[in-house]
C-alpha positions in Angstrom: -20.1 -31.8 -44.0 -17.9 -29.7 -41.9 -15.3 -32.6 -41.1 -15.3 -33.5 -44.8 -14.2 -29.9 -45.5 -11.0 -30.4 -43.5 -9.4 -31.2 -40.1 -10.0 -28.8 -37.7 -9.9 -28.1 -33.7 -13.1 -26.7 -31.9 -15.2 -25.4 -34.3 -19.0 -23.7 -35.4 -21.3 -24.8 -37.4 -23.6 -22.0 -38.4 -26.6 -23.1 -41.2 -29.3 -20.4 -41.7 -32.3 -21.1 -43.6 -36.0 -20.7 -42.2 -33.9 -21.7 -38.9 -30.9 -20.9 -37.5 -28.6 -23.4 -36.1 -25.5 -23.1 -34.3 -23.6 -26.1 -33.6 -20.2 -27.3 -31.3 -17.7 -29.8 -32.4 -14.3 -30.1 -30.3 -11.6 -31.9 -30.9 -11.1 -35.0 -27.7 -8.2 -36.9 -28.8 -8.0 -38.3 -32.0 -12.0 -37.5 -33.2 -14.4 -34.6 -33.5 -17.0 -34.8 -30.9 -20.6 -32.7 -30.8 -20.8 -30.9 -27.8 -24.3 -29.7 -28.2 -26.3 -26.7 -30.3 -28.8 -23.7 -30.2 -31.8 -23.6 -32.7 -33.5 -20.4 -33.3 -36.7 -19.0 -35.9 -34.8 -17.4 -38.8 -35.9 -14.5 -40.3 -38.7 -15.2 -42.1 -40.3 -17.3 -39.9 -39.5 -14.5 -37.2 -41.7 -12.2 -39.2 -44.5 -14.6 -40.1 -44.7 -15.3 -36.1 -45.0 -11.5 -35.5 -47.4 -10.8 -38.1 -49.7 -13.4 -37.3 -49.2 -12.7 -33.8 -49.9 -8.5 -33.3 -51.9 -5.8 -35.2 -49.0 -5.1 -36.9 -50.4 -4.7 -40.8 -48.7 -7.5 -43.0 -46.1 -5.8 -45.7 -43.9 -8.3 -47.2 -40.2 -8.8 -45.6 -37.3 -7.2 -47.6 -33.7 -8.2 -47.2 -32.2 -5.1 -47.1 -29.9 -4.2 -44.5 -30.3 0.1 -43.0 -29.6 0.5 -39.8 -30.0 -0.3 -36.4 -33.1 1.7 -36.1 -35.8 2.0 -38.3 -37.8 5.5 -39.0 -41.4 3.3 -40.0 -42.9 0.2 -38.8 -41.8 -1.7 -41.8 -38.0 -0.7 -41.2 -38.2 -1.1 -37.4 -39.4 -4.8 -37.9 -37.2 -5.8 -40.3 -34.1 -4.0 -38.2 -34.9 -5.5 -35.4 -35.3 -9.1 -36.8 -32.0 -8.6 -38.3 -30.0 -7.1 -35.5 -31.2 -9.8 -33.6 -30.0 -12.5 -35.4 -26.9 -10.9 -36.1 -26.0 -9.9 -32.6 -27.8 -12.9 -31.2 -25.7 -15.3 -33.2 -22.3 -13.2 -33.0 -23.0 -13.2 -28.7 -23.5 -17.1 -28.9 -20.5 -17.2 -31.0 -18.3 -15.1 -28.6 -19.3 -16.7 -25.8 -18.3 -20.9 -27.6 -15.1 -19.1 -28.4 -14.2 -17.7 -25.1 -15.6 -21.1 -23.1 -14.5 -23.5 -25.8 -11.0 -22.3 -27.7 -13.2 -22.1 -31.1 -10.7 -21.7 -34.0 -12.8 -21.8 -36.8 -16.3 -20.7 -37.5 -18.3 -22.3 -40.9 -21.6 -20.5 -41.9 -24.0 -22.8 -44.0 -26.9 -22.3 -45.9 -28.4 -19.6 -48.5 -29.5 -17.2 -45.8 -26.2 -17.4 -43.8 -24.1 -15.2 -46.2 -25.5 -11.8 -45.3 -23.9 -13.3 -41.7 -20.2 -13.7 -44.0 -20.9 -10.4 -45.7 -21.1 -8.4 -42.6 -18.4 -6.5 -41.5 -20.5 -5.9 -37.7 -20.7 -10.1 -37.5 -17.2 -10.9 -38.5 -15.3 -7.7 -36.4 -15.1 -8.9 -33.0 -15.1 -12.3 -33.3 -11.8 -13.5 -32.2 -11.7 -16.4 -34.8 -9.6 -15.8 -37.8 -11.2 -19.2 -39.7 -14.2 -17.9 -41.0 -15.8 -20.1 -44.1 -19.0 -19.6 -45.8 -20.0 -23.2 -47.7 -24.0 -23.1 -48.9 -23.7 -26.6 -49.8 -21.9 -28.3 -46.7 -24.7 -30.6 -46.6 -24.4 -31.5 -49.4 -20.4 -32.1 -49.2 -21.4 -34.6 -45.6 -23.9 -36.6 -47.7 -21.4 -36.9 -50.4 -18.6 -37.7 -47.5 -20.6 -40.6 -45.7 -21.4 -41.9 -49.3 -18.1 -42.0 -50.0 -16.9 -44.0 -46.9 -20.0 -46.5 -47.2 -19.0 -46.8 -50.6 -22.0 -45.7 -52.4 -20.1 -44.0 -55.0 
């Protein structure tokens, strides 16, 4: 999906959904190559694991963004599954773009666009290419269909 959006250098694939992954592509030669990725538990998977996992009283997760800190249980799960997907990702992301020349990051996926929203994620990053696409699957199934001439 991401090389049918374009023709870039080393790039990110970011898709979050009930996972989060973050994928490599770099440019060798002529072609895009994958270079490997990291999967992680997105957020609510991250809280169904801790609720079913601690004492912790079950109370519905909210997507609502405070703080870094929370003042009550409730806000001090949800903060911290949040911050730690956002600074999670954003250190993974750093560290591909300071080992690997990334020059342009695409986030994928109805639960990635709190990641494009965020002024924290996107300060810092280094990468001036940021994209968000909620349908690049979509766009590489429509790609290979195209070039096996499906439609």
């Amino acid at each position: 999906g991401a090389l049918a959006k374009g023709n870039m250098a080393n790039f990110i694939v970011i898709d979050a959904g009930s996972a989060v992954t973050i994928d490599l592509l770099c440019r060798e030669g002529k072609d895009n190559v994958f270079k490997g990725g990291v999967i992680i538990p997105g957020e609510q998977l991250q809280y169904k694991v801790l609720m079913a996992n601690t004492c912790i009283p079950e109370f519905g997760y909210q997507r609502e963004y405070r703080d870094i800190l929370g003042r009550n249980t409730r806000q001090a799960v949800e903060n911290g599954i949040r911050n730690c997907l956002l600074y999670g990702i954003k250190g993974i992301v750093n560290k591909l773009t300071e080992n690997y020349g990334v020059s342009a990051l695409i986030l994928a996926g109805g639960d990635s666009l709190p990641l494009y929203d965020s002024r924290d994620f996107r300060d810092g990053l280094g990468i001036k290419n940021v994209f968000y696409e909620e349908k690049l699957a979509y766009f590489g199934f429509q790609s290979i269909a195209k070039k096996i001439k499906l439609v």
